[in-house]
N, CA, C and O atoms as a Maestro MAE file, in Angstrom:
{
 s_m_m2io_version
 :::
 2.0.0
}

f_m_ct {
 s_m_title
 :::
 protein
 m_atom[224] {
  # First column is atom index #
  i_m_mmod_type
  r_m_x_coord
  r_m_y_coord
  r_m_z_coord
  i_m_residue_number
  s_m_chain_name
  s_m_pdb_residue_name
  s_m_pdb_atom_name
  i_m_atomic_number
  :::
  1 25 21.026 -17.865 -1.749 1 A "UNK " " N  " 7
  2 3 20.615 -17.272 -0.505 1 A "UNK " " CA " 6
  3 2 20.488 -15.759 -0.631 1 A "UNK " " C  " 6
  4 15 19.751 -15.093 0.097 1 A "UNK " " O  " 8
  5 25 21.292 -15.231 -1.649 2 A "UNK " " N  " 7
  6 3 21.350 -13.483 -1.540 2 A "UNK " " CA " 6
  7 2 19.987 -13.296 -2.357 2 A "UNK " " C  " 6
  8 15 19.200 -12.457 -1.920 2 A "UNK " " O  " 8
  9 25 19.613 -14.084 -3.626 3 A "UNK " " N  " 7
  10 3 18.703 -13.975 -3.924 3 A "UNK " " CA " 6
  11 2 17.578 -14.049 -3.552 3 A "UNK " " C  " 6
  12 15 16.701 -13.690 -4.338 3 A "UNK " " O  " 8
  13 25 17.215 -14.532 -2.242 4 A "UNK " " N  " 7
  14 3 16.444 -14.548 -1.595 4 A "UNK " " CA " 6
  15 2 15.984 -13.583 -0.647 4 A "UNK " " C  " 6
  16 15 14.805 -13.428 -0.331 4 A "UNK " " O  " 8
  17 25 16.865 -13.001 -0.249 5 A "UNK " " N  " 7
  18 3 16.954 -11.564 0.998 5 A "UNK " " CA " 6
  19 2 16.648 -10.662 0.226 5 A "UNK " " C  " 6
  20 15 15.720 -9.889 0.462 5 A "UNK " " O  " 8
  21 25 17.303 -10.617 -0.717 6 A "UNK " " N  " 7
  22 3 16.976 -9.798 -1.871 6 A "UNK " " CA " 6
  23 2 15.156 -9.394 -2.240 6 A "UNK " " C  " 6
  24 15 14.491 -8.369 -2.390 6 A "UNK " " O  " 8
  25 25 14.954 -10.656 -2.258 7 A "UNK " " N  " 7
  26 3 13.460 -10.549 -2.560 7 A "UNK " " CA " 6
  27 2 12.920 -10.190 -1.690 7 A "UNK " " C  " 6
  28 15 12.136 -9.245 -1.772 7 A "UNK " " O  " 8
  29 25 13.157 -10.807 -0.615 8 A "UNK " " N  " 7
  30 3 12.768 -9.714 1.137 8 A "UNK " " CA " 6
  31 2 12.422 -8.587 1.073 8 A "UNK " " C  " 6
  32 15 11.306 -8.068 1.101 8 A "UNK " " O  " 8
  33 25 13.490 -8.165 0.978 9 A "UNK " " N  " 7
  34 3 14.155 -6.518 1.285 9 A "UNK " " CA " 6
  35 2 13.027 -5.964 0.321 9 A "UNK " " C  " 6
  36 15 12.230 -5.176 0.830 9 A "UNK " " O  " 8
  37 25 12.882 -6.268 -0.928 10 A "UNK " " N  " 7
  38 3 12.065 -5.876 -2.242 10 A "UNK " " CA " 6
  39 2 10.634 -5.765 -1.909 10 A "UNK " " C  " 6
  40 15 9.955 -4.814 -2.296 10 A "UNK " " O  " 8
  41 25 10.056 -6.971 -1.015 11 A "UNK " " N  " 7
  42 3 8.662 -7.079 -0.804 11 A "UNK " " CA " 6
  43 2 8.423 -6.261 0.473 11 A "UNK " " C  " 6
  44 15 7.316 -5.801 0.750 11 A "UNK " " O  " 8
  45 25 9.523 -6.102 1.243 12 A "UNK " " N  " 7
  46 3 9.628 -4.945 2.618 12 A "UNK " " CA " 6
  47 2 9.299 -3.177 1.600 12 A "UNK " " C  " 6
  48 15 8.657 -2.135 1.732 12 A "UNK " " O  " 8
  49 25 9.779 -3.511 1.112 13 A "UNK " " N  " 7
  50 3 10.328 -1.818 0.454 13 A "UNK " " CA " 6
  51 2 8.644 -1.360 -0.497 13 A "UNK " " C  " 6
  52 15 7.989 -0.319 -0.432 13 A "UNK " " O  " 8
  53 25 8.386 -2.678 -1.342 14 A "UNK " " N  " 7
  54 3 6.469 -2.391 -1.724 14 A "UNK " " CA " 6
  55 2 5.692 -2.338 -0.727 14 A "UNK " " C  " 6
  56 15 4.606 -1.771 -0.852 14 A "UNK " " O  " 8
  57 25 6.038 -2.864 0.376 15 A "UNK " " N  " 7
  58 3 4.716 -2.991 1.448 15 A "UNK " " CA " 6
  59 2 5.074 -1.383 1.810 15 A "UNK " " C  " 6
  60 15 4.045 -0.802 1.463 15 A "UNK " " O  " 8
  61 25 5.876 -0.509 2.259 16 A "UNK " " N  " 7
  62 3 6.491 0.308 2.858 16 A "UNK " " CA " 6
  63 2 5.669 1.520 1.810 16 A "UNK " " C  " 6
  64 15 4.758 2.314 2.041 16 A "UNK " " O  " 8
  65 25 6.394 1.249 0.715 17 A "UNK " " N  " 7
  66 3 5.435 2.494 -0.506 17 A "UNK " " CA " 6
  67 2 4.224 2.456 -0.459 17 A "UNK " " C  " 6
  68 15 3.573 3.454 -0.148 17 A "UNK " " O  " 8
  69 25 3.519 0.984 -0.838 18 A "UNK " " N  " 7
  70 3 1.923 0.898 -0.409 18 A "UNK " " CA " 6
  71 2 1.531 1.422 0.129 18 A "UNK " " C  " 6
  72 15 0.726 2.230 -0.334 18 A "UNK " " O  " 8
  73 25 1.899 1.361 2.127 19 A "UNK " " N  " 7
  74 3 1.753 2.195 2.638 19 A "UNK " " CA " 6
  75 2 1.287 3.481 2.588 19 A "UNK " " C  " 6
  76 15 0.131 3.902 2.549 19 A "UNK " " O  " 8
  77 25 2.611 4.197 2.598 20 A "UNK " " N  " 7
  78 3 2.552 5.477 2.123 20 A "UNK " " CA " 6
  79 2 2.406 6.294 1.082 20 A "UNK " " C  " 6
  80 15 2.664 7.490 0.943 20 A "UNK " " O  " 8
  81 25 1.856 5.309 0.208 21 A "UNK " " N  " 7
  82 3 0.811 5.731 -1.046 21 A "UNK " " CA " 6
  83 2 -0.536 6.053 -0.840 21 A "UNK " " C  " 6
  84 15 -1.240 6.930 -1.341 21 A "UNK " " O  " 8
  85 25 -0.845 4.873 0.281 22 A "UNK " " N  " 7
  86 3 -2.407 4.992 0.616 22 A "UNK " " CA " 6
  87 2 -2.462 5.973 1.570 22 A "UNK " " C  " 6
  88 15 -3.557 6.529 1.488 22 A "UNK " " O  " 8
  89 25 -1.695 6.499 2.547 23 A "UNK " " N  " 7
  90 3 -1.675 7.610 3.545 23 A "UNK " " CA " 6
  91 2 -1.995 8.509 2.608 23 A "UNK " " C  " 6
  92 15 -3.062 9.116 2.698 23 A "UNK " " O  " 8
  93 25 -1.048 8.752 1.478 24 A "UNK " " N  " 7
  94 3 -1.258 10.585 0.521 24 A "UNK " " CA " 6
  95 2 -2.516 9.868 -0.047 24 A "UNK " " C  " 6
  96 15 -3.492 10.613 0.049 24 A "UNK " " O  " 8
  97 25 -2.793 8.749 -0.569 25 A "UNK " " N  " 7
  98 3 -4.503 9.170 -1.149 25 A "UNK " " CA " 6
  99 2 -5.423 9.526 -0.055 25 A "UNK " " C  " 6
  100 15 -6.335 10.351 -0.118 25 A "UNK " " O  " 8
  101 25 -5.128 8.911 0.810 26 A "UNK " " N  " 7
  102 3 -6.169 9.021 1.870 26 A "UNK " " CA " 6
  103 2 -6.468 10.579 2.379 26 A "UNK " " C  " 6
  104 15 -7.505 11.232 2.487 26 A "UNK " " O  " 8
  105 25 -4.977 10.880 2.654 27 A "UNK " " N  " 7
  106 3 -5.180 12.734 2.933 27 A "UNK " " CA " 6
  107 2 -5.699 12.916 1.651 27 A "UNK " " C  " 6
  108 15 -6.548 13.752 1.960 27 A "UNK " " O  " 8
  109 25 -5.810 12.802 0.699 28 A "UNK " " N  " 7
  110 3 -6.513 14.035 -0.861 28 A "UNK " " CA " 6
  111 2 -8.069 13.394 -0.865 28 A "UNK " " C  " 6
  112 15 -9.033 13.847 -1.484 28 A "UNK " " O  " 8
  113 25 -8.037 12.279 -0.047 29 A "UNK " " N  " 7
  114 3 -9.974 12.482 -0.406 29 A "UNK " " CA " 6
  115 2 -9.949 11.287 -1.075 29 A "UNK " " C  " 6
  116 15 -11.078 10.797 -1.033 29 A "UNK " " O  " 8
  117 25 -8.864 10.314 -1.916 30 A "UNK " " N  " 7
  118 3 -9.370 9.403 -3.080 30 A "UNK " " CA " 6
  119 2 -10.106 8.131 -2.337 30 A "UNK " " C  " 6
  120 15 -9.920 7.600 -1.242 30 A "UNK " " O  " 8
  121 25 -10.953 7.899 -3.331 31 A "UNK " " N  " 7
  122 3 -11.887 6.626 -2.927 31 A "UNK " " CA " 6
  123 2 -11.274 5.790 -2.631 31 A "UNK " " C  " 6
  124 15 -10.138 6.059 -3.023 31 A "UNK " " O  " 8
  125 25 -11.276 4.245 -1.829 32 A "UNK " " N  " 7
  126 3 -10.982 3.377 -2.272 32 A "UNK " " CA " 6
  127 2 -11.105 2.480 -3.469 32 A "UNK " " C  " 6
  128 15 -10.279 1.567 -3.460 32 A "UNK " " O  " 8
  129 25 -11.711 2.495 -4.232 33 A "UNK " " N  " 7
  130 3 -11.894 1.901 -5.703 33 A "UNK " " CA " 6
  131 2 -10.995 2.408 -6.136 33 A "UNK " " C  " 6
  132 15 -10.296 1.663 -6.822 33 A "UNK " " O  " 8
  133 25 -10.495 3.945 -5.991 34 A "UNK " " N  " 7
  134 3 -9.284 4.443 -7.099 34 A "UNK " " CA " 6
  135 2 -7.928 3.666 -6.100 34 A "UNK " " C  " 6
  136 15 -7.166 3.015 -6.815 34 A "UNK " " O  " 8
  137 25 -7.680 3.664 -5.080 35 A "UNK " " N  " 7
  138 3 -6.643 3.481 -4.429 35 A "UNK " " CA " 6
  139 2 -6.394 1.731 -5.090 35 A "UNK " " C  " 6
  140 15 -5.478 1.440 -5.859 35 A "UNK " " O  " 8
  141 25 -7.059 1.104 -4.758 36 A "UNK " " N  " 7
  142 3 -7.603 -0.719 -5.060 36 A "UNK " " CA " 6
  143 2 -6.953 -0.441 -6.289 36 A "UNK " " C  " 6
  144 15 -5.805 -0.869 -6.168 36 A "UNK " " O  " 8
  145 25 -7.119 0.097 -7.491 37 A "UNK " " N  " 7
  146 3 -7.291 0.600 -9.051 37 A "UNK " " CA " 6
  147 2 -5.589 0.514 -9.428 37 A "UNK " " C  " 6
  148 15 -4.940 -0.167 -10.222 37 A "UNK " " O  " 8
  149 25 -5.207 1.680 -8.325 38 A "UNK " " N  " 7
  150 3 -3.752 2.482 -8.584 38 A "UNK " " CA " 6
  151 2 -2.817 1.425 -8.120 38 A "UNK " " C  " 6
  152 15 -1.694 1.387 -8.622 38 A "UNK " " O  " 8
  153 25 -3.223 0.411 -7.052 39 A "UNK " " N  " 7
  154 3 -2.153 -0.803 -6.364 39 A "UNK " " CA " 6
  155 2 -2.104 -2.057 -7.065 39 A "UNK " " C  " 6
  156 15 -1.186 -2.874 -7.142 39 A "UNK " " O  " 8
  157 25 -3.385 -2.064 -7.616 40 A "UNK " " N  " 7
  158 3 -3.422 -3.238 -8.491 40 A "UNK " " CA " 6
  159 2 -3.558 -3.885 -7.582 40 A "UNK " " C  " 6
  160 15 -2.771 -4.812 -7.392 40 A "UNK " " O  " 8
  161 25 -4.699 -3.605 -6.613 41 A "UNK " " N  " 7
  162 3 -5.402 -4.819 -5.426 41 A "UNK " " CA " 6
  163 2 -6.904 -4.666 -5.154 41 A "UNK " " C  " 6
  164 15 -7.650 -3.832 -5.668 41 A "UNK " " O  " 8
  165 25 -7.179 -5.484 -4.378 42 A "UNK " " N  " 7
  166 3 -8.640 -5.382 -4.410 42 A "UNK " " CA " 6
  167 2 -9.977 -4.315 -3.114 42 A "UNK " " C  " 6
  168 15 -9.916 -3.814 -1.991 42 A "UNK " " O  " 8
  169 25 -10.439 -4.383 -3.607 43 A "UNK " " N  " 7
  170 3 -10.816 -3.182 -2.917 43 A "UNK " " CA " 6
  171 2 -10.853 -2.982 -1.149 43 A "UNK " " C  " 6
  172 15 -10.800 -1.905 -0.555 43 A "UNK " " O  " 8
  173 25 -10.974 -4.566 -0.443 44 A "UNK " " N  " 7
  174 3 -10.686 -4.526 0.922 44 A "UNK " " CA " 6
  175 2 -9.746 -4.567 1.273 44 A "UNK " " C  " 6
  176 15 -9.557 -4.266 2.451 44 A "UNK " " O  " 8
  177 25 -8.798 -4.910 0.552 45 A "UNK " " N  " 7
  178 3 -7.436 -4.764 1.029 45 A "UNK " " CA " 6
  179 2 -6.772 -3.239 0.516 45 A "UNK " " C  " 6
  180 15 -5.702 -2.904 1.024 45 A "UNK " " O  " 8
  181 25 -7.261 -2.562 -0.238 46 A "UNK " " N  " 7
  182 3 -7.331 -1.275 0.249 46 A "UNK " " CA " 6
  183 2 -7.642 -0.412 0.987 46 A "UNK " " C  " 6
  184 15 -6.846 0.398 1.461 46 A "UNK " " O  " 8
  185 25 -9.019 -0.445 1.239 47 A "UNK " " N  " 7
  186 3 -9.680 -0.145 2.745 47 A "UNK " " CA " 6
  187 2 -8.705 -0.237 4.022 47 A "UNK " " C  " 6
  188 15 -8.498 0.653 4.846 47 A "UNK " " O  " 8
  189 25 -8.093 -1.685 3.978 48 A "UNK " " N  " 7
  190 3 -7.199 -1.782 4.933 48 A "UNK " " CA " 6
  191 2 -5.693 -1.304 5.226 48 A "UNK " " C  " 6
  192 15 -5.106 -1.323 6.308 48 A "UNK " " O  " 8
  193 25 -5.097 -0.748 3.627 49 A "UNK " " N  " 7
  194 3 -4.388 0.039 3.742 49 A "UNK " " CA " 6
  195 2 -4.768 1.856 4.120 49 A "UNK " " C  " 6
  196 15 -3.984 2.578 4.736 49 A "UNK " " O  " 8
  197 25 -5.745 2.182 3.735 50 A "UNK " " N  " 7
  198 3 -5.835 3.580 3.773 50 A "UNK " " CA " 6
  199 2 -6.547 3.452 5.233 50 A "UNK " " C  " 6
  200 15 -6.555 4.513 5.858 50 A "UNK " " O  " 8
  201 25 -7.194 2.245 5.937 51 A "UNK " " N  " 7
  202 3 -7.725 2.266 7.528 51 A "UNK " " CA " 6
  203 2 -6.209 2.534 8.113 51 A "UNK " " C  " 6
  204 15 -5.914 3.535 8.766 51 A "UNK " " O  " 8
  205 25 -5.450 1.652 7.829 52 A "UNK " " N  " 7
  206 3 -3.887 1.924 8.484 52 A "UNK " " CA " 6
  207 2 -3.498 3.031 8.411 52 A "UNK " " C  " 6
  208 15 -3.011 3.517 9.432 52 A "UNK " " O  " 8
  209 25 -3.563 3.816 7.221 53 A "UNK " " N  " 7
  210 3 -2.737 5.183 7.039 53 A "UNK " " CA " 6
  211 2 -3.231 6.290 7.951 53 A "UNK " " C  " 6
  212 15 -2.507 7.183 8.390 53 A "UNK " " O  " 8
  213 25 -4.735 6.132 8.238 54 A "UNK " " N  " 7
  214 3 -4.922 7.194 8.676 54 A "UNK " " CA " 6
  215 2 -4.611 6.651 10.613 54 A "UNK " " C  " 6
  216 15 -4.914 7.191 11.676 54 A "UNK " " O  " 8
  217 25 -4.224 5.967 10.430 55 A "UNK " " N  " 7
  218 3 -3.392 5.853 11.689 55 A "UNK " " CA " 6
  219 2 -2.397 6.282 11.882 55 A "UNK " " C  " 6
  220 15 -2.207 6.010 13.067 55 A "UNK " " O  " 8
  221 25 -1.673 6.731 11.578 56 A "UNK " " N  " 7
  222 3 -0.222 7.073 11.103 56 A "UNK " " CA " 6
  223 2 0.081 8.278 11.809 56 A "UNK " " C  " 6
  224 15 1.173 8.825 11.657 56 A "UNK " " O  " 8
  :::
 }
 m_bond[223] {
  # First column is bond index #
  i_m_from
  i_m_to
  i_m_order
  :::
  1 1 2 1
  2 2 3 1
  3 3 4 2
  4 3 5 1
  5 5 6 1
  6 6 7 1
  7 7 8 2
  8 7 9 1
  9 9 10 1
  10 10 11 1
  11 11 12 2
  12 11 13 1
  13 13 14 1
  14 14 15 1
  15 15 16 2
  16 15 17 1
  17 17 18 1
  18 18 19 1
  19 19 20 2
  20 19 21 1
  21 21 22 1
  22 22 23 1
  23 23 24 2
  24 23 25 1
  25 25 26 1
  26 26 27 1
  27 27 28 2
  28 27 29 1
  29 29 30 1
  30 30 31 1
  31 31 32 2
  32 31 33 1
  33 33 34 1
  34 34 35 1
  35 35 36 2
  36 35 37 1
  37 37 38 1
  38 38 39 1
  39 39 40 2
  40 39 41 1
  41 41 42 1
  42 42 43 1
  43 43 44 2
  44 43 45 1
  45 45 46 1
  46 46 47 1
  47 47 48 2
  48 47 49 1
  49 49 50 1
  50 50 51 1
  51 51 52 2
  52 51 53 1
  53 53 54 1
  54 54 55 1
  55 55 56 2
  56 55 57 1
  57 57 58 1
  58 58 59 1
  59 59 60 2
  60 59 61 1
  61 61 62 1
  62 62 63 1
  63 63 64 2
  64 63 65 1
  65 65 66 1
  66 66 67 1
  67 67 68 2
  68 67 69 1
  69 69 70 1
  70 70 71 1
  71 71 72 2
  72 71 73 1
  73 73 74 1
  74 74 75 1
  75 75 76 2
  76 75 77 1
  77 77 78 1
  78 78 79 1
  79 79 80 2
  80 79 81 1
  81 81 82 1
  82 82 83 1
  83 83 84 2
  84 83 85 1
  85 85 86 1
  86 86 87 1
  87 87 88 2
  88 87 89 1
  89 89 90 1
  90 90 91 1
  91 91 92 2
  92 91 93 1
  93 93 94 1
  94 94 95 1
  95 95 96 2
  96 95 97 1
  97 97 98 1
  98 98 99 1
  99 99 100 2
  100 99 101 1
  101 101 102 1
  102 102 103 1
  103 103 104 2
  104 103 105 1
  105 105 106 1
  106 106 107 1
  107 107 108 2
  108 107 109 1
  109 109 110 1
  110 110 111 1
  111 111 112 2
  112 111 113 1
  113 113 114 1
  114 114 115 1
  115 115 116 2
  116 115 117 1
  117 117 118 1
  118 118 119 1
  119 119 120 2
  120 119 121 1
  121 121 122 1
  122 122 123 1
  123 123 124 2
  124 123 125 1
  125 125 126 1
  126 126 127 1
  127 127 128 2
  128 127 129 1
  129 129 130 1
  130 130 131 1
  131 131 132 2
  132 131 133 1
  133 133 134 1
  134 134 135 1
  135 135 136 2
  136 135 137 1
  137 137 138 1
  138 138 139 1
  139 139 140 2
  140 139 141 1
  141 141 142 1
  142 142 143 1
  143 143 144 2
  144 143 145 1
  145 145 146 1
  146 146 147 1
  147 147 148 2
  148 147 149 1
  149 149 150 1
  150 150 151 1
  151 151 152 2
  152 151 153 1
  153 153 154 1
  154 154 155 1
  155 155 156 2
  156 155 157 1
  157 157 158 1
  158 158 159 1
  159 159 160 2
  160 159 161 1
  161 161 162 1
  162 162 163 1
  163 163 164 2
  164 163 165 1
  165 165 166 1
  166 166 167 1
  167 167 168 2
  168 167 169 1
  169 169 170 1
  170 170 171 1
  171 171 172 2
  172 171 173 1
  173 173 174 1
  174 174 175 1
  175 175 176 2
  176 175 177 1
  177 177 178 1
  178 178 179 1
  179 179 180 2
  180 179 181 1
  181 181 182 1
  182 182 183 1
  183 183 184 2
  184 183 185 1
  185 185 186 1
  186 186 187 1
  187 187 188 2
  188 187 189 1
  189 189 190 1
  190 190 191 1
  191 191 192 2
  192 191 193 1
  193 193 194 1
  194 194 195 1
  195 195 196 2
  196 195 197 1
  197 197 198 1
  198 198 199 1
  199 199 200 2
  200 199 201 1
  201 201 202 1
  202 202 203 1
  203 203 204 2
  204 203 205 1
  205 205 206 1
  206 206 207 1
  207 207 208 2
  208 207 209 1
  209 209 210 1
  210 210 211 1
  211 211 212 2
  212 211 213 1
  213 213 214 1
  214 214 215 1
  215 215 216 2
  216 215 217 1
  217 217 218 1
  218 218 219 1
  219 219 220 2
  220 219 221 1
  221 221 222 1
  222 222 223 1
  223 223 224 2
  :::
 }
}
């Protein structure tokens, strides 16, 4: 069971950096292709992180 929360907490804490990874690319100008590139995801689901950030 701890191992499991564990993994929680872990996939809470990447979504959280993601985040606010794509906010600072987003303030410097970077494309999405580089952002997609740097997360090791694909390019609309980057879009949709750096659409979020600049919500922020």
């Amino acid at each position: 069971m701890a191992a499991l929360r564990a993994a929680g907490v872990l996939e809470r804490i990447a979504a959280r950096v993601g985040r606010e990874a794509a906010g600072a690319m987003c303030d410097d100008g970077v494309p999405a292709e580089a952002v997609a590139t740097a997360l090791g995801t694909t390019r609309s689901k980057a879009l949709v992180l750096l659409l979020s950030a600049q919500d922020r």
